[in-house]
N, C-alpha and C positions, 0 to 999 in steps of 0.2 A: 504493500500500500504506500507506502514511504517513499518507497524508490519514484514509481509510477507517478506519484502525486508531485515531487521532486520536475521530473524532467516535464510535467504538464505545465507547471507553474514557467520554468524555463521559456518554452514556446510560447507561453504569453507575456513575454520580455520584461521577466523578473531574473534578477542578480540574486543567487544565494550561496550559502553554509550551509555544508551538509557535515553532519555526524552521527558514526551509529559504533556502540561498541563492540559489534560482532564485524571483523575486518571481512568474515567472508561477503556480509551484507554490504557492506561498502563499498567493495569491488564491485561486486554484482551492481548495484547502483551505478558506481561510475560508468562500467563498461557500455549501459544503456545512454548513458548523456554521452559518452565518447562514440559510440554509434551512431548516434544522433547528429555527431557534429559541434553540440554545445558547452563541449567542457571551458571554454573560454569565459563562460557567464557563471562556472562553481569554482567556488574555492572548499576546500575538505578540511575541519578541523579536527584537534585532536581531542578533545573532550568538550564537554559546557560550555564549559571558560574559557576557554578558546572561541567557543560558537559567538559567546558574549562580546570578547576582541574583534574578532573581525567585524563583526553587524554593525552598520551606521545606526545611531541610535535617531526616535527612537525604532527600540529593536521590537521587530515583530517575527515572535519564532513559535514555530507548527511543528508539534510531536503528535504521531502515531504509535502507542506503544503498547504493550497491555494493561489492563485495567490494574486499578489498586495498589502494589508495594511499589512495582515499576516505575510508574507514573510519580508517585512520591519521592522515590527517590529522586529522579530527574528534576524534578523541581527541587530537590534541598541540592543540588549540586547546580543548577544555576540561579537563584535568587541572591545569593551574594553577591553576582556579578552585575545584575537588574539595575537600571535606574528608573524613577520615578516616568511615567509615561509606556514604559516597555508593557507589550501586549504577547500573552501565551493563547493560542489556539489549541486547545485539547481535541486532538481530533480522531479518538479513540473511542471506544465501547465502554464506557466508563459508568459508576451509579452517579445518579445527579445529586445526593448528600453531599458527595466524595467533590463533587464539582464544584458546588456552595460553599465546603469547607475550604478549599482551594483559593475561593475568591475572597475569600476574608483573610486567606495568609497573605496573600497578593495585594489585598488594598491597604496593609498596613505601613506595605513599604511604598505607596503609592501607584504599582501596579496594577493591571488587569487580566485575568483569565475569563477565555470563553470558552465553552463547552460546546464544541460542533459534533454533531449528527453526520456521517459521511455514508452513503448510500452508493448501491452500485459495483462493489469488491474491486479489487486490483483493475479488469479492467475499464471501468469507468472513473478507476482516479488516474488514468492513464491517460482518457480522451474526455474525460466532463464529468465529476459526481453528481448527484444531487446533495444538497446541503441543509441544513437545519441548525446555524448559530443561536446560542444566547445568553445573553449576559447583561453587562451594563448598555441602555439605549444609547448612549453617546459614544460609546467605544462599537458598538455593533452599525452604528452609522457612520462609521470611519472608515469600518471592515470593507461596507458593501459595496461600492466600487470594485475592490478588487475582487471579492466572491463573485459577485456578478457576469466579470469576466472570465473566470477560470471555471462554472459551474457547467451545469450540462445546458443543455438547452433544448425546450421542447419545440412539439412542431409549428409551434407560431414564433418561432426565435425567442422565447422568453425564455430568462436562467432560472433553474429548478433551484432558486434559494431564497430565505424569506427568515426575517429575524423573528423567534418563535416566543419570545417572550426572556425576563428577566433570571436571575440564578441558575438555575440549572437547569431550566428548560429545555435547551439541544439535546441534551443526553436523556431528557426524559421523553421524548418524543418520540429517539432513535431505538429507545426501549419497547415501547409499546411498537412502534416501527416491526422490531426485533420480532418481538411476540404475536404479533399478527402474522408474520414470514412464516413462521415455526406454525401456525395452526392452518394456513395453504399448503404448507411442503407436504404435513400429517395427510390430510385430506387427500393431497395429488399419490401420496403412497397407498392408501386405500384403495382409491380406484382402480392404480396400476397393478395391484393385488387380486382385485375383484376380475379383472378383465383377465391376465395370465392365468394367475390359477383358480377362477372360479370359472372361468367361462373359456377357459382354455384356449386364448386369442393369440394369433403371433407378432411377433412384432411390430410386421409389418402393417396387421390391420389393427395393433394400438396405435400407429402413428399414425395412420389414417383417422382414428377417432380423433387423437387431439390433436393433431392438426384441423381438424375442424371445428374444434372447439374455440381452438384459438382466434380463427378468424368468421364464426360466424355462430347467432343465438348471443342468451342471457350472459353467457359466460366473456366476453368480448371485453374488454379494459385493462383493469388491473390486474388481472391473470395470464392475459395473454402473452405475455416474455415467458412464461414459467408455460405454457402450454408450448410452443414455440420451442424452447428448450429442450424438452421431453418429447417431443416428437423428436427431433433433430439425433437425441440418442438414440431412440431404440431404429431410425431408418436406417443408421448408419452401425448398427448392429453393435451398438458397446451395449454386453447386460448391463444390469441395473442387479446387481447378484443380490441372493438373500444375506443379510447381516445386520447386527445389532444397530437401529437407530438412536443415534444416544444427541441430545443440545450440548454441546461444549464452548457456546460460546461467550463470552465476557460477561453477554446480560441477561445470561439465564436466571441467575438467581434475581436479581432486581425485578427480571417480569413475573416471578413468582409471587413476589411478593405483592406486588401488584394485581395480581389476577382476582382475588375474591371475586369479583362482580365482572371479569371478563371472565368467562366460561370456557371460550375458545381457546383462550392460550394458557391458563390454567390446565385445564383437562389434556389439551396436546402434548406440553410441559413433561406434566408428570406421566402421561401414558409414556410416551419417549424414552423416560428412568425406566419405568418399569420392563420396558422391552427389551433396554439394554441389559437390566439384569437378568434375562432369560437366558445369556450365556455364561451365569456361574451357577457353578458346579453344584453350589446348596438347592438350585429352584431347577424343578423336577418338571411341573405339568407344563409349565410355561414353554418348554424346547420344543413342547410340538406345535405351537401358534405358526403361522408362515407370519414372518418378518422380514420386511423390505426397506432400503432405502433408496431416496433420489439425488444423486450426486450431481446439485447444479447448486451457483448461487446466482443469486441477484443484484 
């Protein structure tokens, strides 16, 4: 995500600093902007504080990282270097507590964090995410120019980003976000379950089904990338093999917590756990359920 979002940023004629403490990532990074042509517009630091050196203040710096200790850390190894105005973009899976706590460590030294929602996986931070910032209304109106350039863009040229509200909002959006994916994915593996081995269909005329789903009836909008997707695998003959469907990712627990009164992504949620646990070795009846998963994102 990092890399991608890196060299997107680049082609919309931004100057940066890049740093990542895993050298293998780095390379890999660089080699894609040296591909590209644009190693002329990065300079590569060697830690934080260095990132903080080089940057004309003030400094505006966007980590992707994982949720929680990660993130923490990174920020207690650059806010000594911060000056008053400097703006952090969290533009990770993060809980939106963790975000709010952030910005109150931030506004002490006169700094700001925003909490962005990045939508889309790798490759859409490659050619345009969608985006969902929030934070302070006068630091998120300073952002939006440059989000606006760098975001995706739907079909009437307008950028998929919109300031979602104050504190934590971005991360809270990108959660429920999260947890509505997670109860379409559930669903889209039922089907594919129902039609293989309940009705004994091959590939070829499941991709004939969703592909027609995709583009044509009630199901037409926001499904359609994910129908589109799933056709595209089973035409082109990759299974889709039986294995534990498990949520692993950043804002599983956040949308759990969340879910009381959303049904869908509660229930999908924990169905998910449970399926996963149907391959240890204590849980017996569970081995014989047919369990599938869909290896796509969005």
């Amino acid at each position: 995500m990092g890399s991608m979002m890196a060299l997107h940023f680049i082609e919309h004629g931004c100057r940066i600093v890049v740093e990542d403490p895993s050298e293998r990532s780095l390379k890999a990074a660089m080699t894609h902007i040296q591909n590209a042509g644009l190693q002329h517009l990065v300079s590569v630091a060697r830690d934080p504080q260095d990132v903080c050196a080089k940057l004309d203040r003030p400094r505006l710096i966007l980590f992707s990282v994982p949720q929680g200790q990660a993130a923490d850390t990174l920020i207690k190894q650059l806010l000594p270097h911060m000056d008053p105005g400097d703006i952090i973009i969290d533009a990770g899976n993060e809980h939106w507590e963790r975000t709010q706590r952030r910005q109150g460590v931030l506004a002490a030294r006169g700094c700001y964090y925003v909490g962005m929602g990045v939508s889309g996986g790798y490759q859409s931070a490659r050619s345009g995410p969608s985006l969902c910032p929030g934070g302070e209304a006068g630091v998120l109106e300073r952002l939006m120019p440059f989000l606006e350039d760098v975001a995706a863009k739907d079909g009437a040229g307008r950028p998929c980003v919109a300031p979602v509200g104050a504190g934590g909002a971005g991360h809270y959006v990108k959660m429920i976000h999260n947890g509505i994916e997670h109860g379409m994915m559930g669903g889209l593996c039922e089907v594919w379950a129902m039609m293989k081995d309940g009705l004994g269909m091959s590939y070829a005329e499941i991709g004939d089904v969703l592909e027609r789903w995709g583009r044509q009836g009630e199901l037409v909008g926001s499904t359609t990338c994910a129908f589109e997707i799933m056709a595209d695998i089973v035409y082109n003959g990759r299974a889709i093999t039986s294995s534990s469907p498990s949520v692993q990712t950043s804002a599983e627990q956040p949308t759990l917590q969340t879910a009381s009164t959303a049904s869908l992504i509660g229930s999908r949620t924990r169905l998910s756990r449970t399926m996963k646990r149907a391959k240890e070795p204590d849980i017996g009846p569970l081995r014989a359920l047919p369990i599938c998963t869909v290896p796509f994102h969005r």
